[in-house]
N, C-alpha and C positions, 0 to 999 in steps of 0.2 A: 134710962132712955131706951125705949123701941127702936124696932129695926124701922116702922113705920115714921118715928119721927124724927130721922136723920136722915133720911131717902136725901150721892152727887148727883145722879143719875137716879138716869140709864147708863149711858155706858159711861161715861168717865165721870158719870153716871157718872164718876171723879164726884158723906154729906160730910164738908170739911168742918172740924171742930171750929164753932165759932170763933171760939178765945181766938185761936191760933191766925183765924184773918180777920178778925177783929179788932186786933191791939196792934201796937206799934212792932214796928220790923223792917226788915232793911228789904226791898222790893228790886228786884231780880231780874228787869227788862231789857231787852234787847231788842233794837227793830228788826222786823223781817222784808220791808219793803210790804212794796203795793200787794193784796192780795184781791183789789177789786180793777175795775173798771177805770182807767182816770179819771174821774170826775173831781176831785178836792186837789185840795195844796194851793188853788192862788182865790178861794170864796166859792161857794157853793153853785153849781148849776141852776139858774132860775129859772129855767124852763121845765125841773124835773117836777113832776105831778104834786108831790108833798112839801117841795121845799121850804114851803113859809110855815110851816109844822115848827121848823127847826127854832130854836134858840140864835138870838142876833150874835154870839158869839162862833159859835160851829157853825153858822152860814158864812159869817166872813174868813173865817180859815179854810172853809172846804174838807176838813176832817175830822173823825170820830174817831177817837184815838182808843182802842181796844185792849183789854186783858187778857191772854189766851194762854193755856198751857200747851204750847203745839207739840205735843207727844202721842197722840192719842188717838190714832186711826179706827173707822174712818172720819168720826169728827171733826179734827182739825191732826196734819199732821207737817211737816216741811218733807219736799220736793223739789230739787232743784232752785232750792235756795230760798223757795217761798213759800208761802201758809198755804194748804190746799188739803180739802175735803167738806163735809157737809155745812158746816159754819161758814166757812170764807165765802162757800159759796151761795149760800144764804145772804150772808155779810153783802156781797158784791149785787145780790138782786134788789136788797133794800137802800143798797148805794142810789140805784139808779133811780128809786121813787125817789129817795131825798134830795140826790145831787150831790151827795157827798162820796169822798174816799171812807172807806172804813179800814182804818192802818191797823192790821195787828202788829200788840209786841208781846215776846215770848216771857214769861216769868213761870215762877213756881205755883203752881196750883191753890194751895194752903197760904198767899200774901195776896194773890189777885185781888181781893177787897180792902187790905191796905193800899193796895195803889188806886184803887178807885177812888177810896176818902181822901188819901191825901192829894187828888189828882192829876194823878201820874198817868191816869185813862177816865175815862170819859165814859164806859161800858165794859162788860164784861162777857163775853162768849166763848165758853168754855166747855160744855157739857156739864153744866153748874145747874144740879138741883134748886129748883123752887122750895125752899120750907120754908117754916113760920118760923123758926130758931136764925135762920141768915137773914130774914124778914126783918124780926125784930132784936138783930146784934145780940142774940143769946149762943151762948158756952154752951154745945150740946153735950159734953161731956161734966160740968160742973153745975148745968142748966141756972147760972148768975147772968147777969149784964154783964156785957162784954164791948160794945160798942153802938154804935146808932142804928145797925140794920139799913139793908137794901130792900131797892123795890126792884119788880122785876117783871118781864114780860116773855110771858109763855110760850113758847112757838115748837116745842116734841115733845115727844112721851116715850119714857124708857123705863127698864127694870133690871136689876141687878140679875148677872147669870154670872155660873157656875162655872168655870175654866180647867178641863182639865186635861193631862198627856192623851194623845191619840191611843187608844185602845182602853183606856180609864181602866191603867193598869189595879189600881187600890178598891175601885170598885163606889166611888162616890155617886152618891146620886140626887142627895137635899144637905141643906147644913147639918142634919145631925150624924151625917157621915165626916163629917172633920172633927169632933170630938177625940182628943188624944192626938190628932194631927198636926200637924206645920201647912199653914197657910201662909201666901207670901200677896200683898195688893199694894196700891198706891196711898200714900199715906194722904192726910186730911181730906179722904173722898166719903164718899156714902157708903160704899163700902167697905169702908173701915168702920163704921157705924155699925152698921148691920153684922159685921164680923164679931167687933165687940159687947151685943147685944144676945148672939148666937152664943158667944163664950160664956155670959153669964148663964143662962138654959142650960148649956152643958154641966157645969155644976152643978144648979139646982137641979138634973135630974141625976145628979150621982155618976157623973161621967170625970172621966178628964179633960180637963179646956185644952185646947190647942193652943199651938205655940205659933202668936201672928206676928209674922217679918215686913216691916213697912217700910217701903223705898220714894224717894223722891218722883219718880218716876216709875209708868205701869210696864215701860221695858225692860226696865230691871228687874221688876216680879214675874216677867213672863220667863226671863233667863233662868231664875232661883226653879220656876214650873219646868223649865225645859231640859234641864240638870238631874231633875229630881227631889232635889232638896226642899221641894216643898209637893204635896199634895193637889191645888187646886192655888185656881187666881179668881180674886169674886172682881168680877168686870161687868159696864153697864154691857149691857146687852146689842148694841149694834156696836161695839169693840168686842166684847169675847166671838161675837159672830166674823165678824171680817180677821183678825187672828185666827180662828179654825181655818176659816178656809184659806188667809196667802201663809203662815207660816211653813216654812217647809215642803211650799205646794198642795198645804193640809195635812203633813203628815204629820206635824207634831203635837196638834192641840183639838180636842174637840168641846163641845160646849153642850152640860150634860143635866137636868131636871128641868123645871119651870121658868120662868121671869120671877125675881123675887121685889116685890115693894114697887110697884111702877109707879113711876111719880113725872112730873113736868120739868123740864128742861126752863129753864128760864133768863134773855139776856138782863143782866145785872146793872141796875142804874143808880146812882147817887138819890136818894129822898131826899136831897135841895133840889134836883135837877128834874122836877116834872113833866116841863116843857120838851125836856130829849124822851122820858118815858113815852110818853103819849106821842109823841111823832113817832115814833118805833114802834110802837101798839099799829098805830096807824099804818106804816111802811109793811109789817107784819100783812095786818088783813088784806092789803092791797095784794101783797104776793099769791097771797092765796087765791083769792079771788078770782087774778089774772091767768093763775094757773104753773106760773113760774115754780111754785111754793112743792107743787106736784111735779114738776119736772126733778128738780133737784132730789127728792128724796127718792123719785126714782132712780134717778142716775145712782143712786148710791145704798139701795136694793135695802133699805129702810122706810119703807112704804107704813108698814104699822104703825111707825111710830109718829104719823100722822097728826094734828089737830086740826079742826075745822075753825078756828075762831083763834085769837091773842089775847090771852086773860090777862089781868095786872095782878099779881101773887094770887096765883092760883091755887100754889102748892100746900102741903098741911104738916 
């Protein structure tokens, strides 16, 4: 499998082995409370621009019930008790075309599509790579059937980057500088993909693979970087960039060669559930549009990662 066809991210960038949020498993949620606007919990706002978009189910609850790994600044991160960064706040502008609340709850990165099938969430926003392997519920690592596959809808672009100590003490500067090294990332992300694609190269050119430490979480990979104990954290790129600059006031992390594999960010939707796709496609373009879509990624100095349009599985 290519580094190209595993692309979480961009930054949490976060591409998970199919299998692993594919098959059955025990789903890890927790609510965080409101992260939008009120608009849900007693039927959807009818006066909001899209709301008859919606499915006659989500209009009478007034809720999108969400998968998030809120670990992952500045994507989505907890603040004071609630979901807050570029999702929620996304989340919260497409509340307001629908009329709906959009409730995050926190689980484990690598089951968020278990609980979408079994419908435990209703969507998935995450910093969840678009591919064609989570598209079509394939094993990226055993490339077999593994489950039904999600649809999904495009709305950033990101690319995996290179995470390393402030002064890039070992001298990293593309993957074939961690050859013989300890790299430490969040496990079931794209960048564990691209990690384990990189290690197979390393062999085949007669190198030493590196030794990859994979944590539930990308805070725990940044500790293992910030230790020493590892060399580099591969992170989508608007997270390795916001880590350089608040950890330690910047002193301890910097973010060091290219964008690696940029790929579409895409929210994750049930393929029964068309109706909520296509209203969110729609909530999508609308933001943009209005120009909402441009404030947020301003506000969150993710400008690049931009799109002009909401594809339905855009990614490859």
């Amino acid at each position: 499998m290519t580094a190209s066809s595993t692309r979480r991210t961009t930054a949490r960038s976060r591409i998970a082995a199919a299998g692993a949020i594919a098959v059955a498993g025990t789903l890890l949620l927790t609510g965080c409370g409101d992260q939008t606007d009120k608009a849900g919990g007693s039927g959807s706002s009818t006066d909001a621009p899209l709301a008859a978009k919606l499915p006659a189910d989500i209009k009478k609850s007034g809720v999108i019930k969400v998968g998030s790994d809120i670990a992952y600044p500045p994507v989505e991160y907890m603040e004071g008790g609630k979901a807050v960064g570029i999702d929620p706040d996304i989340a919260a502008a497409l509340g307001k075309q629908l009329g709906v609340e959009f409730q995050f709850q926190n689980g484990k990165f690598d089951q968020l599509i278990v609980g979408l099938q079994s419908g435990r969430s209703q969507a998935i926003m995450s910093a969840m790579n678009d591919t064609k392997d989570r598209q079509n519920g394939i094993d990226s690592d055993t490339g077999k059937k593994a489950g039904t596959g999600v649809d999904f809808v495009d709305y950033f672009t990101a690319g995996t980057s290179i995470l390393v100590q402030k002064g890039n003490p070992k001298g990293i500067k593309t993957l074939d500088d961690l050859c013989g090294k300890v790299v430490a990332l969040q496990r079931g992300t794209t960048s564990e993909g691209i990690a384990k694609a990189q290690n197979a190269k390393c062999k085949k050119d007669g190198k030493k693979p590196f030794t990859l430490q994979t944590f539930d979480t990308d805070p725990e990979a940044l500790l293992r970087l910030k230790q020493g104990a590892s060399v580099a954290d591969l992170n989508d790129f608007p997270v390795a960039a916001y880590n350089a600059k608040t950890s330690g006031s910047g002193k301890d992390f910097e973010v060091v060669g290219d964008q690696i594999e940029a790929g579409p960010y895409g929210i994750a939707v049930s393929k029964k559930n068309t109706q909520l796709r296509d209203a969110i496609q729609a909530a999508v373009n609308a933001i943009i549009k209005n120009g909402d879509y441009a404030k947020i990624l301003e506000k969150w100095n993710v400008k690049q990662g931009a799109v002009t349009e909401a594809k339905i599985n855009g990614g490859s």
